[in-house]
C-alpha positions as CSV (number, residue, x, y, z in Angstrom):
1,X,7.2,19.1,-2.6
2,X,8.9,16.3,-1.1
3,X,7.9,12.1,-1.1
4,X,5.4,12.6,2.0
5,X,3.4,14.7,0.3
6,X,3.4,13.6,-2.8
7,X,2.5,9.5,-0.9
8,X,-0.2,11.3,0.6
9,X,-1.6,13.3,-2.9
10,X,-1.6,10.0,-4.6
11,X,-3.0,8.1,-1.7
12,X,-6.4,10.9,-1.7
13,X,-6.6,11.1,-5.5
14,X,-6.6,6.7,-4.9
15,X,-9.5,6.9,-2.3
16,X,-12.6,6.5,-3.4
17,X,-11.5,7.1,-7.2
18,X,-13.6,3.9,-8.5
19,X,-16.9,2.4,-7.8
20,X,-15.0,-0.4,-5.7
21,X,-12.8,1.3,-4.0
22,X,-13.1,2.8,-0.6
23,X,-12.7,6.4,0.2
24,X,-10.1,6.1,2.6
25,X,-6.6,5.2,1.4
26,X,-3.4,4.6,3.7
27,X,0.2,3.7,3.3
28,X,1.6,0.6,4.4
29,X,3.5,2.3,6.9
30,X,0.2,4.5,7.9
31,X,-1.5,1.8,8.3
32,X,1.2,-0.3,10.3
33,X,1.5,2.8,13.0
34,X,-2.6,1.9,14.0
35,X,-3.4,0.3,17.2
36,X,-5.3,-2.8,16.2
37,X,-8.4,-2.1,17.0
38,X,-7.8,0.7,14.1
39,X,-5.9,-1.6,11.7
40,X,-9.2,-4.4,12.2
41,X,-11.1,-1.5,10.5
42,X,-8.6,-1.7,6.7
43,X,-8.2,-4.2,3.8
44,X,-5.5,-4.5,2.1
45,X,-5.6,-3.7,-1.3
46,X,-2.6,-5.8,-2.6
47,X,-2.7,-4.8,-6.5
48,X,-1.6,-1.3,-5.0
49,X,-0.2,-2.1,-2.1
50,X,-2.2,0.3,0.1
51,X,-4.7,-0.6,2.8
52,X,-8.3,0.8,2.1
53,X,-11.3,1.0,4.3
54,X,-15.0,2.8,4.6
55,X,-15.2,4.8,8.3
56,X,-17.8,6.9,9.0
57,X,-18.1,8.9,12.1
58,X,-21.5,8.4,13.5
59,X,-22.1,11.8,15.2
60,X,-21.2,13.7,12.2
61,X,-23.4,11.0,10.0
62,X,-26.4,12.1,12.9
63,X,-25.4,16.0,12.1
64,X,-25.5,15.0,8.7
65,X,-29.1,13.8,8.6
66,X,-30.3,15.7,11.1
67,X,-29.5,19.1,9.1
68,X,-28.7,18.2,5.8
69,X,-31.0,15.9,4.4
């Protein structure tokens, strides 16, 4: 398939895989292409070497509760 795809099949079977670890996986070089104000929002997971991070959009969240719940 070609190393983009599979970096970014390993990178979603990595997010949120384990009870510690965040649902949203990025490359290195995902991750470096954020504006900062993005980046601010990722840790990086150095035993990987991917950046991680938990984002929830707040009006889906408000959908969410509002008609799922």
């Amino acid at each position: 398939m070609g190393d983009v795809v599979n970096e970014a099949a390993k990178l979603a079977n990595y997010g949120g895989s384990g009870p510690f670890i965040p649902t949203l996986a990025l490359s290195e070089d995902f991750h470096f292409n954020l504006k900062a104000e993005n980046q601010a929002f990722c840790k990086k997971d150095y035993a990987n070497g991917r950046y991680t991070a938990e984002v929830v959009d707040s009006a889906m969240e408000d959908w969410y509760q509002k008609n799922c719940t």
